[in-house]
N, CA, C and O atoms as CSV, one atom per row, in Angstrom:
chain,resi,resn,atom,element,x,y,z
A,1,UNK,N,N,113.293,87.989,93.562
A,1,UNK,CA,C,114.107,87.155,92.696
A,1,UNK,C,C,115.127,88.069,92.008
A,1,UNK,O,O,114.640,89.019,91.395
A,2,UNK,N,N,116.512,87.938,92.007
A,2,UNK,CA,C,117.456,88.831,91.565
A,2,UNK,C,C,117.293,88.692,90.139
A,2,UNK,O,O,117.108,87.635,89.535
A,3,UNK,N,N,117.408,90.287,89.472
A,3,UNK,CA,C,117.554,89.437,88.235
A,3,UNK,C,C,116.106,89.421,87.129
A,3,UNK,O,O,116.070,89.422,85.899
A,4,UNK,N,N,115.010,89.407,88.134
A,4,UNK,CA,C,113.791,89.308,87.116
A,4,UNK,C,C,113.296,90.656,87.122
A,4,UNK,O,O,112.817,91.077,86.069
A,5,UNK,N,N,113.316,91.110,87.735
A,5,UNK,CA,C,112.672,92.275,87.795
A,5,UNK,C,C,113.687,94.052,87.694
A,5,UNK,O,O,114.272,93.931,88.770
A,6,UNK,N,N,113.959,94.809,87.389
A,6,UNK,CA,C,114.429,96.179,87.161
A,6,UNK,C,C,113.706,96.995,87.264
A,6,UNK,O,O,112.498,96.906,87.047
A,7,UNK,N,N,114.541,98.338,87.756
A,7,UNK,CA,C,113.737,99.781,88.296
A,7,UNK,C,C,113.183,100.321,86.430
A,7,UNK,O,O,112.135,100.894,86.129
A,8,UNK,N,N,114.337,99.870,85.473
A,8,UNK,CA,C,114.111,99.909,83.937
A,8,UNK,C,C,112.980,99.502,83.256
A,8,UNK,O,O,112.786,99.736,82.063
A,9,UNK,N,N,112.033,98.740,84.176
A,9,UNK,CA,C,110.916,97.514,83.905
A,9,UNK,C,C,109.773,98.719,84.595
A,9,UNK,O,O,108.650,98.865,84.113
A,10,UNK,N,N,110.200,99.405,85.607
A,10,UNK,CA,C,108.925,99.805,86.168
A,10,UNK,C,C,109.350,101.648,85.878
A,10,UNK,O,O,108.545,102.395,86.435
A,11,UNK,N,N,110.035,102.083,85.407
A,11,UNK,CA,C,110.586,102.957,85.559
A,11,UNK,C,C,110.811,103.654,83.453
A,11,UNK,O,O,110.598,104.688,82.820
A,12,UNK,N,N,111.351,102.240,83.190
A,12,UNK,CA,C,111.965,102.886,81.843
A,12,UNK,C,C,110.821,102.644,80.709
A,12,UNK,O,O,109.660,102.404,81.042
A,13,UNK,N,N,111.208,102.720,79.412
A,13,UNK,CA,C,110.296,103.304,78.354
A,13,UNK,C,C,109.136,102.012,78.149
A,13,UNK,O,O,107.924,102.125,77.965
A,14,UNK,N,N,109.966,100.757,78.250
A,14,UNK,CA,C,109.210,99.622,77.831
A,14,UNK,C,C,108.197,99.395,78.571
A,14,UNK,O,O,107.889,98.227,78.807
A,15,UNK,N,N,107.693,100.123,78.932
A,15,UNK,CA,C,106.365,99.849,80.283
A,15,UNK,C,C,105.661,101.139,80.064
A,15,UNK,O,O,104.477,101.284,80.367
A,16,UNK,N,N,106.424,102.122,79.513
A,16,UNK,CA,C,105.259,103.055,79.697
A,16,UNK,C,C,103.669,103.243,79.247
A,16,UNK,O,O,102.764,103.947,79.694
A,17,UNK,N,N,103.736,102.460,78.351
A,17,UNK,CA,C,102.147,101.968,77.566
A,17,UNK,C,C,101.772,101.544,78.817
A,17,UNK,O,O,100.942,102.295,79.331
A,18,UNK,N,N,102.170,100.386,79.638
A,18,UNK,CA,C,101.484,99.892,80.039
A,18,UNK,C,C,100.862,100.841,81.630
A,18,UNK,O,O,99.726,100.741,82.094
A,19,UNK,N,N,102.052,101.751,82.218
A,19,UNK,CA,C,101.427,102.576,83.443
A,19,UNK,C,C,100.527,103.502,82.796
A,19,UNK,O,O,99.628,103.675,83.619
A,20,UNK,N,N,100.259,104.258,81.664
A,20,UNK,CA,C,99.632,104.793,81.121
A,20,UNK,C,C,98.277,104.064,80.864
A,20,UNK,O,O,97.332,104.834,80.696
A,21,UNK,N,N,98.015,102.822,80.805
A,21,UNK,CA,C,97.257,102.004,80.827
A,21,UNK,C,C,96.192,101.685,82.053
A,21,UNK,O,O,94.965,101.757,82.125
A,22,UNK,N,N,97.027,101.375,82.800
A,22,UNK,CA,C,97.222,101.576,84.615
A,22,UNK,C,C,96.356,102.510,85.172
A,22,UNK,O,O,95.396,102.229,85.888
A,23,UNK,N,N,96.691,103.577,84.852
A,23,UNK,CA,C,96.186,104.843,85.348
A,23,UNK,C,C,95.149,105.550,84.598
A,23,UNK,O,O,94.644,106.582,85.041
A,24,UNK,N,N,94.802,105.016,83.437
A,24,UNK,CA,C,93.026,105.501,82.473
A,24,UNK,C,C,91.969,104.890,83.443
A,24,UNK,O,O,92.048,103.975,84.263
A,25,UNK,N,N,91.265,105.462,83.181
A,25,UNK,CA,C,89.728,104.933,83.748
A,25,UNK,C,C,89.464,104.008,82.649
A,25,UNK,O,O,89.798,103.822,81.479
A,26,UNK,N,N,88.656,103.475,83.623
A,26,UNK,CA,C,87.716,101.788,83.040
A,26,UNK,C,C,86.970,102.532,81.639
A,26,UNK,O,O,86.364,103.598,81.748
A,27,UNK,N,N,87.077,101.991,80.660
A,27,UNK,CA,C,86.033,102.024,79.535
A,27,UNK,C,C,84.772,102.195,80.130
A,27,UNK,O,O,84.385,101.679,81.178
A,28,UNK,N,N,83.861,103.325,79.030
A,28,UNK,CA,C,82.578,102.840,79.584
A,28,UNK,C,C,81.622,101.495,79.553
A,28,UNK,O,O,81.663,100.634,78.674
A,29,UNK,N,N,80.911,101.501,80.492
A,29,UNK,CA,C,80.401,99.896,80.222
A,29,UNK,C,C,80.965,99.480,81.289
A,29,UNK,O,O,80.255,99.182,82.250
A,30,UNK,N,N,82.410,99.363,81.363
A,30,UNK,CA,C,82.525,98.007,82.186
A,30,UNK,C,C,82.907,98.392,83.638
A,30,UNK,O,O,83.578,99.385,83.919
A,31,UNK,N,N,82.342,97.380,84.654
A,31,UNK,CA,C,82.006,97.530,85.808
A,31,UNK,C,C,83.371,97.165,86.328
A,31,UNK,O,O,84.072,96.337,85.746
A,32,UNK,N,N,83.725,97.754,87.370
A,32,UNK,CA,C,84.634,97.567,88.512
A,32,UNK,C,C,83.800,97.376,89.727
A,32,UNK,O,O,82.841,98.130,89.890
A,33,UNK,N,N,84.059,96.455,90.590
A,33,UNK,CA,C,83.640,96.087,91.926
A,33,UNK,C,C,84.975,95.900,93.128
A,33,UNK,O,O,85.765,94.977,92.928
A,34,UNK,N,N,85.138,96.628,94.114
A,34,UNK,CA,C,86.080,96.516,95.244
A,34,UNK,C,C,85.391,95.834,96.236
A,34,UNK,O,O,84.488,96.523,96.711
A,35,UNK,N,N,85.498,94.682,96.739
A,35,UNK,CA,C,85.527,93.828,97.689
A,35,UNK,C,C,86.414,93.564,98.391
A,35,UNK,O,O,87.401,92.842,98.250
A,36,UNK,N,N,85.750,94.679,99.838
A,36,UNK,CA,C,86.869,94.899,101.200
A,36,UNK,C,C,86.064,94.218,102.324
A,36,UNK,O,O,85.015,93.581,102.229
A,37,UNK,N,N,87.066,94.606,103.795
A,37,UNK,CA,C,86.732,93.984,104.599
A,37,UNK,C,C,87.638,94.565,105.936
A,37,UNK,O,O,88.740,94.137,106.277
A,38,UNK,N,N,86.958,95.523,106.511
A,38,UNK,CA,C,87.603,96.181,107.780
A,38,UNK,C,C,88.371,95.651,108.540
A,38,UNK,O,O,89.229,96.292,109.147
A,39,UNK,N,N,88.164,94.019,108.680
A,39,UNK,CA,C,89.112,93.284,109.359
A,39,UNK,C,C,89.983,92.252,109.072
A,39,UNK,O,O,90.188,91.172,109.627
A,40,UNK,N,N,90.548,92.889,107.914
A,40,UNK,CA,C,91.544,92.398,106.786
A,40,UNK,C,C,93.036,92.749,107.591
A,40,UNK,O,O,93.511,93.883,107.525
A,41,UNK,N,N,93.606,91.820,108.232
A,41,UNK,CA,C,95.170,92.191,108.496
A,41,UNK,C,C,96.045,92.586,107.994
A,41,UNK,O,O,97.019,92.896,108.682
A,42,UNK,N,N,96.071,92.733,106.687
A,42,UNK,CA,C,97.000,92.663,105.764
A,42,UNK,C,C,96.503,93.594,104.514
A,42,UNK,O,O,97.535,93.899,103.917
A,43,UNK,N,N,95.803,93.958,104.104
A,43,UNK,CA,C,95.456,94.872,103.317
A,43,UNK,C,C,94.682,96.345,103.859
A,43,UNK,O,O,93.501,95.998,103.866
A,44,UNK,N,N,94.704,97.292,104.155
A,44,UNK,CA,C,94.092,98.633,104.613
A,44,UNK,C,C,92.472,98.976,104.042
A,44,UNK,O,O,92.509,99.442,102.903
A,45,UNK,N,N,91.299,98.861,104.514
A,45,UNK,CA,C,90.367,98.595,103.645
A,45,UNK,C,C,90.371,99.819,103.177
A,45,UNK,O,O,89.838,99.711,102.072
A,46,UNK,N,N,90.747,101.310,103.406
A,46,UNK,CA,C,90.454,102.294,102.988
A,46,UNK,C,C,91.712,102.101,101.522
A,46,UNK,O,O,91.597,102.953,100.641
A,47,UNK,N,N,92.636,101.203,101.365
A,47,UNK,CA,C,92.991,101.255,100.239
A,47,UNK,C,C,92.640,100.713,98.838
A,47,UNK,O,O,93.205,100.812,97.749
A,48,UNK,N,N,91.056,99.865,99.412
A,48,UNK,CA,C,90.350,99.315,98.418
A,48,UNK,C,C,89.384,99.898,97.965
A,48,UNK,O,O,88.632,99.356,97.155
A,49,UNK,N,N,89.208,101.182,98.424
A,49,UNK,CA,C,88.121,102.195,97.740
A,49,UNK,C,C,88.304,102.626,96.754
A,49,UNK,O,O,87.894,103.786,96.794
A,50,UNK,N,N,88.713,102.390,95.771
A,50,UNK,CA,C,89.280,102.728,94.536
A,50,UNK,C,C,87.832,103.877,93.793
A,50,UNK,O,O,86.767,103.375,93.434
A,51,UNK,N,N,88.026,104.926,93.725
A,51,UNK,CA,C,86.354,106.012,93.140
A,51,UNK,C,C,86.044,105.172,92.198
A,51,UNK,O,O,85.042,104.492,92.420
A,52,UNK,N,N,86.533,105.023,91.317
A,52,UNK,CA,C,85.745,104.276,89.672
A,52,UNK,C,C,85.022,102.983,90.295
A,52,UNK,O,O,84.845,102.155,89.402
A,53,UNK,N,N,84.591,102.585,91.427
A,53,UNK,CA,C,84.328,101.146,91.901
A,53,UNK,C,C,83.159,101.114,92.411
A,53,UNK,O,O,82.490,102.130,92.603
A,54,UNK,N,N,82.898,100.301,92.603
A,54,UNK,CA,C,81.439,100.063,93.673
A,54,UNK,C,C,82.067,99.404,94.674
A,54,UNK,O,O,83.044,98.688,94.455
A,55,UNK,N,N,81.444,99.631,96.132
A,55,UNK,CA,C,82.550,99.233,97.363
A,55,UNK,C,C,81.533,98.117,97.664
A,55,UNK,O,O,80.317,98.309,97.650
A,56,UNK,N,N,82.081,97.018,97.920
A,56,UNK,CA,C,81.352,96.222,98.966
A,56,UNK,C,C,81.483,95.811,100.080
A,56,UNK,O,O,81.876,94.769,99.556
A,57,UNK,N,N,81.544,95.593,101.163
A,57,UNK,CA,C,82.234,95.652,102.178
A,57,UNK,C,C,81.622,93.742,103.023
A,57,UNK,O,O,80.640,93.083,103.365
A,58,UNK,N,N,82.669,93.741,102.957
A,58,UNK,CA,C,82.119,91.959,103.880
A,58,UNK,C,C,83.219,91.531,105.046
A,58,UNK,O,O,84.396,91.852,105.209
A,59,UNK,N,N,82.454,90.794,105.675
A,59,UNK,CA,C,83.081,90.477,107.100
A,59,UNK,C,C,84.022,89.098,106.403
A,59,UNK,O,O,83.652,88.093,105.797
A,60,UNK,N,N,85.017,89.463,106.703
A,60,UNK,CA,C,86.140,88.717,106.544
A,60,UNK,C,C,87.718,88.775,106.351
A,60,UNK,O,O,88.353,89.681,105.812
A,61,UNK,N,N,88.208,87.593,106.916
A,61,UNK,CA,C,89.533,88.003,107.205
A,61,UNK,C,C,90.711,87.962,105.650
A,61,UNK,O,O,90.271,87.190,104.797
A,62,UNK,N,N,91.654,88.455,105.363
A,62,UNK,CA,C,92.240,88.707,104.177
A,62,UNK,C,C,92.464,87.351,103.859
A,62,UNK,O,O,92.645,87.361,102.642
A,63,UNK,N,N,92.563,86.078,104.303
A,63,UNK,CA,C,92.940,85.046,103.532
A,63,UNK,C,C,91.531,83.993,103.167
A,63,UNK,O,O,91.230,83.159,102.312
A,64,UNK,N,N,90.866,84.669,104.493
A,64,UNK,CA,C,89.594,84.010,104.418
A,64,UNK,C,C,88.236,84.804,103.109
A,64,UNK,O,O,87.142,84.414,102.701
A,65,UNK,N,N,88.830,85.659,102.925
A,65,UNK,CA,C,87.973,85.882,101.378
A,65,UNK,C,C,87.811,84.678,100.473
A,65,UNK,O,O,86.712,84.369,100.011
A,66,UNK,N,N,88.715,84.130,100.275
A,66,UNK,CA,C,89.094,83.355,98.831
A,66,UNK,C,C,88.050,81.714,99.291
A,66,UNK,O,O,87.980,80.702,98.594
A,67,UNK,N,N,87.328,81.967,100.727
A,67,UNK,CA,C,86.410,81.233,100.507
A,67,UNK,C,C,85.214,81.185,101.625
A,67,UNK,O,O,84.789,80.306,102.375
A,68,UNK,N,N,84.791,82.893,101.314
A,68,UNK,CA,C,83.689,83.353,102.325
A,68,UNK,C,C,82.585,83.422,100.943
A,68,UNK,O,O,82.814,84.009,99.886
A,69,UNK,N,N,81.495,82.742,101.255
A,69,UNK,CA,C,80.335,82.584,100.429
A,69,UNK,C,C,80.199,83.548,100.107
A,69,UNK,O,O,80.177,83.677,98.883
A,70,UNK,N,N,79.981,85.111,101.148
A,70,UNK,CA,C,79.318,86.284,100.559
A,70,UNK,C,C,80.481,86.806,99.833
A,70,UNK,O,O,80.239,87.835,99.201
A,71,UNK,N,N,81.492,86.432,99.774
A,71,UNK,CA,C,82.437,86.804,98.624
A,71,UNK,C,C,81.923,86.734,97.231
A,71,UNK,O,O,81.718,87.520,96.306
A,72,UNK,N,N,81.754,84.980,97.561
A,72,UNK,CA,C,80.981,84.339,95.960
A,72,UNK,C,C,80.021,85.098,95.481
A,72,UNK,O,O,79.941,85.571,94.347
A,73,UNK,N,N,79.219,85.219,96.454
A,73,UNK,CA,C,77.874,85.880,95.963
A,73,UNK,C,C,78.059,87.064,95.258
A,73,UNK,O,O,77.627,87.337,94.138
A,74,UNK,N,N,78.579,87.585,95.830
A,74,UNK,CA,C,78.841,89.660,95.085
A,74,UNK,C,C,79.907,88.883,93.923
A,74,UNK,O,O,79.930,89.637,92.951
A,75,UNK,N,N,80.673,87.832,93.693
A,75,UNK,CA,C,81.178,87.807,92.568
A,75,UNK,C,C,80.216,87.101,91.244
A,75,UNK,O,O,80.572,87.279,90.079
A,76,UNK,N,N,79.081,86.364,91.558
A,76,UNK,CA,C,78.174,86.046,91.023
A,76,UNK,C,C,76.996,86.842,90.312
A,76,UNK,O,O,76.425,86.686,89.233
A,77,UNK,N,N,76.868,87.712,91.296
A,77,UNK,CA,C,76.106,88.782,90.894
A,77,UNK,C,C,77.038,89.669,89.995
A,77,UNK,O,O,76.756,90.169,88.906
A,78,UNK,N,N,78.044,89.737,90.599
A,78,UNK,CA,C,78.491,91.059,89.234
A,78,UNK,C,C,78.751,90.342,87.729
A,78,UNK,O,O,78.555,91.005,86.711
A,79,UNK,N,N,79.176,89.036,87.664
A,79,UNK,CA,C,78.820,87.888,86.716
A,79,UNK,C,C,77.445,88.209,85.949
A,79,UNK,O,O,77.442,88.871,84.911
A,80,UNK,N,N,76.674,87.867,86.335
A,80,UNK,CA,C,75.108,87.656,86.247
A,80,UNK,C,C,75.066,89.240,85.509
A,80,UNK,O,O,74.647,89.396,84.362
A,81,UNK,N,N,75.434,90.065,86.136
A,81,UNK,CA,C,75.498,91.739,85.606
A,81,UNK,C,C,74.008,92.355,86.591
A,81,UNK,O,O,73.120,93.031,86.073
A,82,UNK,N,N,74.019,92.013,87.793
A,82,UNK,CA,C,72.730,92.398,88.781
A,82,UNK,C,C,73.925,93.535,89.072
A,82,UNK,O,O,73.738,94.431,89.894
C-alpha cells in the first residue's frame, strides 16, 4: 500500500523501542512454543526454530495448520500450561 508504510517506520527513531523490544528474550516465565511443519510450502521449517522456543513439529500443510486438530491440541496444552 503506497504511502502506509516507510523505510523511517522500520528504520528511523520512532520504532526503535519497539525493534529493541523485538529482539529481548521472552521474560522469564513465559513460554514460547514454535509450531512447524516440514511440508509447509511457504514458510522454511528451519526458520521456525526460533532457540528461546519449544519446537513442535506436525504434519501439515502451511494453510492447512489453521485447522489441523494436532495444531489445536499443542495450542491447548500450552493454554492449559502442560
Amino acid at each position: 500500500v503506497p504511502r502506509l508504510f516507510s523505510t523511517r517506520c522500520a528504520d528511523g527513531e520512532c520504532c526503535a523501542v519497539f525493534r529493541e523490544d523485538l529482539q529481548a528474550p521472552l521474560p522469564d516465565g513465559m513460554r514460547a512454543v514454535s509450531v512447524y511443519s516440514r511440508s509447509d510450502g511457504i514458510v522454511s521449517w528451519r526458520a521456525c526454530l526460533d532457540p528461546g522456543a519449544e519446537h513442535v513439529e506436525v504434519d501439515s500443510s502451511h494453510t492447512g495448520m489453521s485447522v489441523n486438530r494436532v495444531v489445536y491440541r499443542v495450542l491447548a496444552d500450552v493454554l492449559e500450561g502442560e
